[in-house]
C-alpha positions in Angstrom: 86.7 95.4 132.0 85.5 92.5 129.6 86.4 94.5 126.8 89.8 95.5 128.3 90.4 91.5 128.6 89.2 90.8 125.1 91.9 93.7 123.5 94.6 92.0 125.8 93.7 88.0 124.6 93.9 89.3 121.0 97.0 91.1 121.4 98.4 88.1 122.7 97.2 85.9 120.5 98.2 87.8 117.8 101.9 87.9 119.5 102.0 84.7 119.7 101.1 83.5 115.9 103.4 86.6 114.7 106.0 84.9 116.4 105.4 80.7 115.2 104.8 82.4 111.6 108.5 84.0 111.5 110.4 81.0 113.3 108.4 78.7 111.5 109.5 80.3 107.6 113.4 80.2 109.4 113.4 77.0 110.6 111.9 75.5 107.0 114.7 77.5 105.2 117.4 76.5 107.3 116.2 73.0 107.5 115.5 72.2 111.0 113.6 69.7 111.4 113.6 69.8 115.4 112.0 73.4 115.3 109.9 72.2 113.0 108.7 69.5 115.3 108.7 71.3 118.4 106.9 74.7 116.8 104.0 72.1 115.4 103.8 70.6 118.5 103.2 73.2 120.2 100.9 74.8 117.9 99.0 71.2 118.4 98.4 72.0 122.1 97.4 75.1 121.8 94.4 73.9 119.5 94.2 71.3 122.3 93.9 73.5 125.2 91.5 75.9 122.8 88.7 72.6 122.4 89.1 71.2 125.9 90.3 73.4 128.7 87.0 73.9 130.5 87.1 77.7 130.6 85.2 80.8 129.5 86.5 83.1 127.0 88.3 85.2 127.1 91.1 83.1 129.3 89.7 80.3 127.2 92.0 81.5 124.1 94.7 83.1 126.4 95.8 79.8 127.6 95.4 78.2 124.2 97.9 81.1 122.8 100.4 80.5 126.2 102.2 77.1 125.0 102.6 78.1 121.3 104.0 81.8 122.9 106.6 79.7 125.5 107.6 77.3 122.5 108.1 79.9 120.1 109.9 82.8 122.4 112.5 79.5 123.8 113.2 79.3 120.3 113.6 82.8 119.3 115.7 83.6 122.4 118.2 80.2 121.7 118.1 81.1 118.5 119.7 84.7 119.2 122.2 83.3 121.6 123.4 81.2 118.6 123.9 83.9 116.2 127.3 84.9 115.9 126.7 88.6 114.8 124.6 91.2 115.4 123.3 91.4 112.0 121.5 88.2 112.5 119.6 89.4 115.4 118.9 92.6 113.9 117.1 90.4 110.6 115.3 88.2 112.7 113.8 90.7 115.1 113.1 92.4 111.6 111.7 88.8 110.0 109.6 89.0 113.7 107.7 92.3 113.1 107.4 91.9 109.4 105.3 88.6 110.5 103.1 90.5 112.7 102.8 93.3 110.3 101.7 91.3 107.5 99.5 89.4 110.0 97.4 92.1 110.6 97.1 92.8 107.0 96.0 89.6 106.6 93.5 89.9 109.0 92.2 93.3 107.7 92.1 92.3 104.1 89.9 89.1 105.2 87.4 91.1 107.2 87.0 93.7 104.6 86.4 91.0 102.1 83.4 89.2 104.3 80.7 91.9 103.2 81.8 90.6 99.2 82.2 86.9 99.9 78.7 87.4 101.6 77.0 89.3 98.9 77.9 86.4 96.1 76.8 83.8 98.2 73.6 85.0 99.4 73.1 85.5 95.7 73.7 81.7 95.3 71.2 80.7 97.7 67.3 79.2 97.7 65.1 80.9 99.0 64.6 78.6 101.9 68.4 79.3 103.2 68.5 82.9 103.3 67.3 83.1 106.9 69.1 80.1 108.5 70.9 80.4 111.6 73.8 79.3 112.0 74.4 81.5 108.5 75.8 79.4 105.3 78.9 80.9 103.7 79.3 77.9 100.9 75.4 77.4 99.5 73.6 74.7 99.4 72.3 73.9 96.8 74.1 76.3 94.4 71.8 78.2 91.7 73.4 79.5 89.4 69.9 80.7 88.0 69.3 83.4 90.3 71.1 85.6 88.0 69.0 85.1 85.2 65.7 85.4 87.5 67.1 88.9 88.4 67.5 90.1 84.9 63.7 88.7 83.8 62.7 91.1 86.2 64.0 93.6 84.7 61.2 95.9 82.3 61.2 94.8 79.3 61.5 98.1 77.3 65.6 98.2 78.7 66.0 94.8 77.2 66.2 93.7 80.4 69.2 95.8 81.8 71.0 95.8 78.6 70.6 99.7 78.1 71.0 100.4 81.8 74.8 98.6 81.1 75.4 100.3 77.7 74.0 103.6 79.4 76.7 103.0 82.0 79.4 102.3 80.2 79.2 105.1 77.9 79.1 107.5 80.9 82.0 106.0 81.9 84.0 106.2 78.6 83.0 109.7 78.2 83.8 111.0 81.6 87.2 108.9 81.3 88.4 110.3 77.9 87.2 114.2 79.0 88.8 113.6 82.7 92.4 112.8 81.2 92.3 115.2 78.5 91.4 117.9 80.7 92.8 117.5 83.7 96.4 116.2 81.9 96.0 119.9 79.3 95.2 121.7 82.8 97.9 120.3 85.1 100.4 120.5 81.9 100.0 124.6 82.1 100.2 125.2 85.8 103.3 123.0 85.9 105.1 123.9 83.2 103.9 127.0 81.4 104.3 130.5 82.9 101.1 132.7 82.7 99.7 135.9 84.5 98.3 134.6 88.0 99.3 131.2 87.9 99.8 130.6 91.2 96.8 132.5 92.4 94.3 130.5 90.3 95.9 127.2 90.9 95.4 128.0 95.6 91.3 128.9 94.2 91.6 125.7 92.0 92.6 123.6 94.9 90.1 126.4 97.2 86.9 124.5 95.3 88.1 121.5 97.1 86.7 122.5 100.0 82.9 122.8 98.7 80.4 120.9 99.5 78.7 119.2 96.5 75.5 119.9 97.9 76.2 123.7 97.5 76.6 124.2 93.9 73.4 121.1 92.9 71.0 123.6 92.7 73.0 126.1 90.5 74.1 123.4 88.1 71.0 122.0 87.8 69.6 125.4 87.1 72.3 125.6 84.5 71.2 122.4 82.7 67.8 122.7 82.7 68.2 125.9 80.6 70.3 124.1 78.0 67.7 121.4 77.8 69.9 118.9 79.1 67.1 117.4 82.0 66.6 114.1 81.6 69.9 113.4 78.7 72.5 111.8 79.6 75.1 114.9 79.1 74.9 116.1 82.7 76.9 112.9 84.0 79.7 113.1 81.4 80.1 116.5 80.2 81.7 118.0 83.7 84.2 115.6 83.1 85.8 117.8 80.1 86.3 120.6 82.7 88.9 118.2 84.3 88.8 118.3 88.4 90.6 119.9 91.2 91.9 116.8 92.5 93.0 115.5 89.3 94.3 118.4 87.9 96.7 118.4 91.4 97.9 114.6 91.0 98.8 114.9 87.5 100.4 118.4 88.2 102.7 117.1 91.0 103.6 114.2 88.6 104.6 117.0 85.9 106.7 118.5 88.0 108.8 115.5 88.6 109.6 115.1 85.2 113.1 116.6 84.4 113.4 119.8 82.3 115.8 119.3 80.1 113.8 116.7 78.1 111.4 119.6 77.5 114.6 121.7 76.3 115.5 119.8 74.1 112.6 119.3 72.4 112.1 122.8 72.4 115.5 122.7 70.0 114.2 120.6 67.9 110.8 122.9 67.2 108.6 120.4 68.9 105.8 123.0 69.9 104.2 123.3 73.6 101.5 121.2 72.2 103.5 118.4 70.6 105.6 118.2 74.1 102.7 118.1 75.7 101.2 114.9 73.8 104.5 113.3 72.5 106.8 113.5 75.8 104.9 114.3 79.0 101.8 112.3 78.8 103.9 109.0 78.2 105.7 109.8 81.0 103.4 110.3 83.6 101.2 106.7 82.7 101.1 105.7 86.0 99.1 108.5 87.2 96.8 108.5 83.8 96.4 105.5 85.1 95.0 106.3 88.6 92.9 108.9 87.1 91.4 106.4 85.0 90.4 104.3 87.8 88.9 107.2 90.3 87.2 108.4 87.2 85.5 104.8 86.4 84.7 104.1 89.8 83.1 107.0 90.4 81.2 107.4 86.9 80.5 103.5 87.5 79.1 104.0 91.1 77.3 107.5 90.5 73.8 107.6 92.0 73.1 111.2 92.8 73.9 112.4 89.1 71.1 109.9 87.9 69.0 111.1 90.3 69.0 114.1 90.2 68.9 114.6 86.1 67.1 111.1 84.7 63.6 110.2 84.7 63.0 108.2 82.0 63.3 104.4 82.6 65.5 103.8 79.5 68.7 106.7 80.3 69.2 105.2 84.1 72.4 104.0 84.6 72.9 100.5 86.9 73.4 102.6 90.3 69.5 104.1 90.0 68.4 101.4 88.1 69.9 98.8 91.0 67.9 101.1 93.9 65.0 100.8 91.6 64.8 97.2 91.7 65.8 97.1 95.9 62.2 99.2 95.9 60.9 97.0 93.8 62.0 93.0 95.5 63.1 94.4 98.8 62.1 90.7 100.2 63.7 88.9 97.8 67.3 89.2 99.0 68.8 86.3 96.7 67.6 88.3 93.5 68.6 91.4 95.3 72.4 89.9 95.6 72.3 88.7 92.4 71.7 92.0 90.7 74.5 93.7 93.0 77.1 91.7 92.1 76.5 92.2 88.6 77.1 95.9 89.7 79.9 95.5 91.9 82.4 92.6 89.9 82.8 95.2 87.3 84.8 97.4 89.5 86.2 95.0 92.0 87.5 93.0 88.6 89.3 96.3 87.1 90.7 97.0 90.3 91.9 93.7 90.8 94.2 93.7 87.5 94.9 97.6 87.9 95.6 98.2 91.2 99.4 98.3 90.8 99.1 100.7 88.2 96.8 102.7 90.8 98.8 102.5 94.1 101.5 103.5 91.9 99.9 106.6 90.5 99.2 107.9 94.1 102.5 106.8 95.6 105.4 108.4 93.4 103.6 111.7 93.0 105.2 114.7 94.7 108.5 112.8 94.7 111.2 115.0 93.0 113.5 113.5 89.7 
């Protein structure tokens, strides 16, 4: 039942802000200053009620959300009886739910961002305010050293991390470059050439899919032990030039979206499969090169099971081992321990930050027809 209360107060509450939000942004852009008033006035007493009313919560924060619900739905509804047409009803009903809507976003995108904001500030911390209750999210004092204590404590023969990074990032670049060639050369012929058993290979491409990468570890391990490839780096980065089924299904669908006659008419003038291939479909399908680029670094970036299973020596880990080495290692020490994860981490979160229009892109317009 006290759960039940707790889903019905948020609900409200959120109700109620989604509400100010949207007649708040319309009464500032239609200049009225009376709105204004009353909307902050109200939004005053409910703070009011929420640091004074002498109740428990959950009816604590219900009647905190009550006055700035009353204010703002006594607006909304004089509001509407005001409108001349239709249309202006339908927009702010619309302007309403897009407030909500982009409330809960809001919401989400700050409570999936906590663990982050967390891990860089406990890597900012002494030693003597790790534990400290209630928890600190701005440190104090700020050390900015930490950083620098995690990579001393890195061995020495690695230069301190340095080849654990350029280990990394040359996984990365290889298994980028053989993950767009391949896949883009592979989804190029099942969209666009025609071939004996085509379709049939392209269902058992998508077919592999569905298995489990624990069932083919042994096998492939098998496979690269007998090449002598145990302990290189070549295991992490060489599947990549035998593209991927998902990959090879993106930048298929994006293929096919592409209209045919710019391939017949390069075909007339004697560009070859191969020159269409490189000269007019791969500049037109950027935005999903693009995504593939991304899933491939992340996940080349973020590998752990590769590393484990095929390195041993301490100088061809990459940062995902290496970084489980050192939690071993200074499991105690959980300001050194944050430290060296977000050296990880800002990597990635930085290259999705400045790509991830390119990425949602990608995803979004495949399958759609031209």
């Amino acid at each position: 039942m006290h759960a039940l209360e707790w889903i019905a107060t948020i609900a409200a509450t959120y109700a109620a802000v989604a509400l100010w939000l949207a007649l708040m942004i319309e009464a500032v852009r239609r200049r009225r200053v009376w709105d204004v008033i009353a909307l902050l006035a109200a939004l005053g007493a409910g703070f009011a009620l929420l640091l004074t009313i002498p109740l428990a919560q959950p009816v604590r924060q219900l009647a905190a959300a009550a006055p700035v619900f009353l204010c703002s739905a006594v607006l909304h509804l004089a509001a509407n009886r005001r409108a001349r047409d239709w249309r202006e009803v339908t927009r702010r009903r619309r302007q309403v739910r897009q407030a909500a809507l982009h409330l809960v976003l809001a919401t989400g995108a700050v409570t999936f961002s906590l663990p982050f904001i967390w891990l860089v500030s406990t890597s900012l911390k002494p030693d003597a305010r790790l534990m400290v209750v209630p928890p600190e999210w701005i440190p104090q004092p700020v050390l900015w050293h930490n950083y620098a204590r995690a990579l001393q404590f890195l061995p020495p023969e690695t230069k301190h991390g340095v080849m654990y990074l350029w280990n990394t990032v040359y996984v990365s670049m290889m298994a980028i470059v053989g993950t767009v060639l391949a896949a883009s050369m592979v989804a190029y012929s099942f969209a666009r050439l025609r071939w004996p058993g085509r379709d049939i290979i392209f269902v058992v491409l998508l077919a592999t899919m569905m298995l489990p990468g624990a069932v083919t570890m042994i096998p492939v391990f098998l496979i690269y032990k007998s090449l002598g490839w145990v302990d290189t780096l070549r295991p992490l980065w060489v599947p990549a030039f035998f593209g991927g089924a998902f990959n090879i299904f993106l930048l298929r669908q994006f293929f096919m979206t592409i209209p045919r006659d710019l391939e017949d008419a390069a075909k007339i003038d004697g560009c070859s499969f191969l020159g269409i291939y490189w000269r007019i479909m791969l500049p037109l399908i950027k935005p999903a090169l693009a995504a593939v680029v991304i899933m491939s670094f992340m996940g080349s970036w973020n590998d752990f099971m590769g590393p484990l299973i095929y390195i041993s020596s301490p100088e061809r880990m990459t940062l995902a081992y290496a970084l489980q080495l050192y939690q071993s290692a200074h499991s105690a020490e959980y300001n050194l321990l944050m430290a060296a994860a977000t050296m990880v981490v800002v990597p990635v979160v930085l290259l999705f930050f400045f790509t991830q229009r390119y990425f949602i892109q990608g995803v979004t317009l495949t399958g759609i027809k031209g």
